[in-house]
N, CA and C of each residue as an Amber inpcrd file, in Angstrom:
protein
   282
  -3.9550000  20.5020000  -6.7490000  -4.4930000  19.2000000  -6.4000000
  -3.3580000  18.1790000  -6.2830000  -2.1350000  17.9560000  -6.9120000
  -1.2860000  17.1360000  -7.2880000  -0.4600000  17.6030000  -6.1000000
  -0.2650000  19.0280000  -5.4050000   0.8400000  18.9500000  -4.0640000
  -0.2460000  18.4920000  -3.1960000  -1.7770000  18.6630000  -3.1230000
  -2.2790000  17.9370000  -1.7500000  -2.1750000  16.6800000  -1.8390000
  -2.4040000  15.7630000  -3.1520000  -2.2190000  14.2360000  -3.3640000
  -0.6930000  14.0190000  -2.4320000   0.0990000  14.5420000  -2.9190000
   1.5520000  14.3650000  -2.5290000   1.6010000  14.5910000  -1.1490000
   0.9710000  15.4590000  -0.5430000   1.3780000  15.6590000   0.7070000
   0.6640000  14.9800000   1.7530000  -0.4990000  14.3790000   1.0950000
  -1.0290000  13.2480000   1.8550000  -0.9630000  11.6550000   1.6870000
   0.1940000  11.7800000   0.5780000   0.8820000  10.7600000   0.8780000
   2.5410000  10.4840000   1.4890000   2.9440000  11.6620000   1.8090000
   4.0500000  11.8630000   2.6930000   3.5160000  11.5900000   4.1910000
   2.4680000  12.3830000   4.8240000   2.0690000  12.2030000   5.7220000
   1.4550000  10.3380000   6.3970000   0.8730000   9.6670000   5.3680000
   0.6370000   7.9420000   5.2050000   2.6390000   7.4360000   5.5160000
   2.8700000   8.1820000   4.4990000   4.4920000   7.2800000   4.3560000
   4.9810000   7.6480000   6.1010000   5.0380000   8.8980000   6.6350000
   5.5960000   8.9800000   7.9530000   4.7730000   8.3410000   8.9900000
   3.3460000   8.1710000   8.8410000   2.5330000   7.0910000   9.8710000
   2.8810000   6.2010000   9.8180000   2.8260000   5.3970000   8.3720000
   3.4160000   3.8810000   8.7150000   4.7820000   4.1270000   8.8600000
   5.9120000   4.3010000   9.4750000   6.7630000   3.9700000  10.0030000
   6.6010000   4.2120000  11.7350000   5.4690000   4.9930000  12.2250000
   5.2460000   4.8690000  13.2260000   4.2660000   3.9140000  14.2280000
   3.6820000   2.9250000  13.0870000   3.3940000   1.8390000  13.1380000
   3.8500000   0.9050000  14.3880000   3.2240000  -0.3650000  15.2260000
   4.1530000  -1.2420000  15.7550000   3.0090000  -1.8620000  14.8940000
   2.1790000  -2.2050000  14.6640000   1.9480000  -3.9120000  13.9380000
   1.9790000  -3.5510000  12.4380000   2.4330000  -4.9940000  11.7070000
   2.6740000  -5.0620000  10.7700000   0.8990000  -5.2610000   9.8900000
   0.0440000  -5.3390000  10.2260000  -1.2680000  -5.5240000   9.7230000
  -1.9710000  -3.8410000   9.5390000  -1.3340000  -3.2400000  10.7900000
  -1.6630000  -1.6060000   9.9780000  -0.8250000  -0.7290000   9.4120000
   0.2590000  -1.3650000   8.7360000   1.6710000  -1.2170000   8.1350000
   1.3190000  -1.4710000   6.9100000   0.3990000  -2.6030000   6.7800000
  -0.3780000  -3.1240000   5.5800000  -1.5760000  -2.5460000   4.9750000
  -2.3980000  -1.9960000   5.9520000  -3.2960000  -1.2600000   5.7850000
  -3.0310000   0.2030000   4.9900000  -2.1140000   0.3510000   5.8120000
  -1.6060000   1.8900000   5.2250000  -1.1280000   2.0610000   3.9610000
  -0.4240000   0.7580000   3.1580000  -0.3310000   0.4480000   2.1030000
  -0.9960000   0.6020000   1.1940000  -2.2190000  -0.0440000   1.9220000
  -3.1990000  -0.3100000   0.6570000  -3.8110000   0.7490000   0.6300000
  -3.8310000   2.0000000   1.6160000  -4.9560000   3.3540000   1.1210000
  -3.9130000   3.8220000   0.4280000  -2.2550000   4.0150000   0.3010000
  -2.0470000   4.3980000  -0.6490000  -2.2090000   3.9140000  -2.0370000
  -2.1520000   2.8500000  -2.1980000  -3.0290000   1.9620000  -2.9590000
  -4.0230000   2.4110000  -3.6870000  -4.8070000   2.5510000  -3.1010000
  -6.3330000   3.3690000  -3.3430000  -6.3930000   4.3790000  -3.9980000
  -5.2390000   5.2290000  -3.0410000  -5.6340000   6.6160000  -3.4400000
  -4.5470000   7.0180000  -4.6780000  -3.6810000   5.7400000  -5.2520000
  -3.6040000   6.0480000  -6.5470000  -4.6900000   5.5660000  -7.5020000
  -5.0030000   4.4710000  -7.2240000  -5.9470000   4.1300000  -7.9670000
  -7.5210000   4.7530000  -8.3660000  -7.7770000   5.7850000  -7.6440000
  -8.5930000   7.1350000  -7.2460000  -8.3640000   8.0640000  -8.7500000
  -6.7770000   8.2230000  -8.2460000  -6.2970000   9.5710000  -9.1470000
  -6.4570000   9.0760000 -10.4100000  -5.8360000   7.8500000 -10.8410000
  -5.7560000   7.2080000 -11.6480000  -6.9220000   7.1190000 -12.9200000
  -7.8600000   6.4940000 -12.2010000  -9.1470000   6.5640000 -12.6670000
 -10.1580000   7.5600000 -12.8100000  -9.6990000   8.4810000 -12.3030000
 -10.1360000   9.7220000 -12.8310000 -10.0440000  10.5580000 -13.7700000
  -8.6440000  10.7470000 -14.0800000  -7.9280000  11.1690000 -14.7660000
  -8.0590000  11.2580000 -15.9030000  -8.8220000  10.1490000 -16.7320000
  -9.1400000   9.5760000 -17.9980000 -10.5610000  10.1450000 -18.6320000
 -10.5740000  10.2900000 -17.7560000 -12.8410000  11.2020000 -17.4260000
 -12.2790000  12.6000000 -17.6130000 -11.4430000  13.0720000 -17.0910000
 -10.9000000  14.7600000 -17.1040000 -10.6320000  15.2220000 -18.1790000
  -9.4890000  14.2650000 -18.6370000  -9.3920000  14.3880000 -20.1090000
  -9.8630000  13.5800000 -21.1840000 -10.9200000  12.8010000 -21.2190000
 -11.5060000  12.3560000 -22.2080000 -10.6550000  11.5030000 -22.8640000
  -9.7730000  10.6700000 -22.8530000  -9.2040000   9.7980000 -23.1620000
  -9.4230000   8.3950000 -22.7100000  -9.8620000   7.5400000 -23.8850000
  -9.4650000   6.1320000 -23.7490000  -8.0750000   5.4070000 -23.5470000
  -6.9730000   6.2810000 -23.8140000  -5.5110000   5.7110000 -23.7230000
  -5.2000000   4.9960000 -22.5240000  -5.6790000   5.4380000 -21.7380000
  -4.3860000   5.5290000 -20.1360000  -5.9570000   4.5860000 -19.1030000
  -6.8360000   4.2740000 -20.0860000  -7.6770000   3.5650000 -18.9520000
  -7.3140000   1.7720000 -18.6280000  -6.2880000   1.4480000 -19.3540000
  -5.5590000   0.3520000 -18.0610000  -4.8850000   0.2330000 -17.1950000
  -4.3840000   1.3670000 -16.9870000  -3.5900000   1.6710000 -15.9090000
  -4.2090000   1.5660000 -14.7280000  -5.3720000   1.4030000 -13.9160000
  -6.0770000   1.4450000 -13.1720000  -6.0700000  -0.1010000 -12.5690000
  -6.6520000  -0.6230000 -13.8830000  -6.7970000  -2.3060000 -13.4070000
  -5.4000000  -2.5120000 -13.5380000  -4.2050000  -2.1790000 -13.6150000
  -2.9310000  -2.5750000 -13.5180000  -2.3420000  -2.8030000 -12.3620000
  -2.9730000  -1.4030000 -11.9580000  -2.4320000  -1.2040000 -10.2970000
  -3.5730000  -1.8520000  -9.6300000  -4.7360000  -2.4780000  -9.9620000
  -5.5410000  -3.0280000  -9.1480000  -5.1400000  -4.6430000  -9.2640000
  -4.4990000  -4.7260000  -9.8910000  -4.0820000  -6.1840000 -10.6880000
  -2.6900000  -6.2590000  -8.9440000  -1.7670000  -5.3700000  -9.7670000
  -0.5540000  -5.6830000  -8.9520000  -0.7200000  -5.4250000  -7.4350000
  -1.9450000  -4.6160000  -7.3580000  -1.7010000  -4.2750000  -5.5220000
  -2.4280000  -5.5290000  -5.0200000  -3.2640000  -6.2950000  -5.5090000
  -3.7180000  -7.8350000  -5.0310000  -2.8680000  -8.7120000  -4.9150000
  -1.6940000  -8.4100000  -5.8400000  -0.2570000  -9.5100000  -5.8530000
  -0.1330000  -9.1980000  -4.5340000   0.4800000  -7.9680000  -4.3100000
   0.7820000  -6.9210000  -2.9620000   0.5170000  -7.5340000  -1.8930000
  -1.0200000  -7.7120000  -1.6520000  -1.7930000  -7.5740000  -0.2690000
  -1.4170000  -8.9950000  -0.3380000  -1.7120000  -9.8630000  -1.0990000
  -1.4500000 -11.5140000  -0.9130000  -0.2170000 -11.7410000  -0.0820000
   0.8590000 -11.4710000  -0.8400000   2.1850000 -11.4090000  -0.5480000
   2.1650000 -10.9600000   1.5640000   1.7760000  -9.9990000   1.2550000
   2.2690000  -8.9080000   2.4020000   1.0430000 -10.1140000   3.8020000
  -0.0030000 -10.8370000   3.2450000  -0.5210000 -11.4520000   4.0160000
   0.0040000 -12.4110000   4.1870000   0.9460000 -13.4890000   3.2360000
   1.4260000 -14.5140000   3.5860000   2.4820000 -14.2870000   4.5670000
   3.3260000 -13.0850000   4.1380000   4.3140000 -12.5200000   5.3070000
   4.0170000 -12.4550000   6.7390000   2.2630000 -11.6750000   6.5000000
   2.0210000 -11.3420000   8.1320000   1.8310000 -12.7030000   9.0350000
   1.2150000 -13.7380000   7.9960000   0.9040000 -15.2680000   8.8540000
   2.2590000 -16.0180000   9.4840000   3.1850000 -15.8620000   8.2800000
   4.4300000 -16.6260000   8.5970000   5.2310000 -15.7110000   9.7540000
   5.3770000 -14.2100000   9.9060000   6.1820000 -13.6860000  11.0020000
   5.1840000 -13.8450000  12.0560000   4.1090000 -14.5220000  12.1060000
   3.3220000 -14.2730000  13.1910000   3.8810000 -15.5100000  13.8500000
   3.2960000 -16.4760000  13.0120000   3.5920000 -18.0520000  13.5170000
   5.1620000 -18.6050000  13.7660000   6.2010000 -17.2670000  13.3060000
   7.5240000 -17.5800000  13.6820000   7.9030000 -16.9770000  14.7350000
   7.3240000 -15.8690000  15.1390000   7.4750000 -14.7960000  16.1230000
   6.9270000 -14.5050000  17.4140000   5.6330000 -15.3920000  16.7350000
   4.2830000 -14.7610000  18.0650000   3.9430000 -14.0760000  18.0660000
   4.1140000 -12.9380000  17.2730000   3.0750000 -11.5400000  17.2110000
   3.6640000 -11.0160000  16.0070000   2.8530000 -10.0750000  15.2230000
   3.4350000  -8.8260000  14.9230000   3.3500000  -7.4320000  14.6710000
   3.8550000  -8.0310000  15.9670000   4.6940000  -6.4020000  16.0490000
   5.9400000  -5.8550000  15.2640000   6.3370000  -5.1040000  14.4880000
   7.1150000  -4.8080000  13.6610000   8.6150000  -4.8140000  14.6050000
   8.4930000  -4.0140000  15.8150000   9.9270000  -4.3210000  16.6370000
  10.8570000  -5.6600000  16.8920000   9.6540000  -6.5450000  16.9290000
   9.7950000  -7.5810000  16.9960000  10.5240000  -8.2580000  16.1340000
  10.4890000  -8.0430000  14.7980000  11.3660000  -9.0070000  13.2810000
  12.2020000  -7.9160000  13.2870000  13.3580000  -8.9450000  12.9110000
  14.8300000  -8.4060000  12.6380000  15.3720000  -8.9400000  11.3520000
  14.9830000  -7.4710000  10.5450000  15.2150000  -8.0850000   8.9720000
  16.1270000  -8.5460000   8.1710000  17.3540000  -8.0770000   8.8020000
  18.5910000  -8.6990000   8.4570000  18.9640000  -9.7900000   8.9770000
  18.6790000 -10.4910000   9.9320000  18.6750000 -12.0300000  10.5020000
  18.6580000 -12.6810000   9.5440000  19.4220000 -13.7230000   9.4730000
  18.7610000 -14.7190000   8.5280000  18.7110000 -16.0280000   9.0400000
């Protein structure tokens, strides 16, 4: 179960770089996102442990920082750029 988790998140990691907009660059993020937060929360049910059940809202905590962030980004390269399209921003510019 743990090499298919892995290998379907190799396969997410090589889509989004084949990405051109940055909004399904973001998207793709967040199902990995998910799909830790999936494993995560499961995990605790499998083995009957109360220990490890904040870890879930942790990563649900920090991936909202995430998406905020990654949205204020997408508004500001939009409104600096005119689109985005990922070809488009040149990240080392300053």
């Amino acid at each position: 179960a743990n090499k298919t988790y892995m290998q379907n998140v190799k396969q997410i990691n090589i889509s989004l770089l084949t990405h051109a907009l940055l909004i399904s660059a973001l998207l793709r993020l967040e199902s990995i996102i998910l799909s830790m937060y999936i494993a995560l929360a499961i995990r605790p049910i499998q083995v009957q442990s109360s220990a490890s059940t904040i870890l879930p809202i942790l990563i649900l905590t920090f991936s909202s920082c995430k998406e905020g962030t990654g949205l204020v980004l997408l508004i500001a390269s939009t409104r600096t750029h005119g689109s985005d399209h990922l070809y488009n921003l040149n990240l080392l510019q300053c």
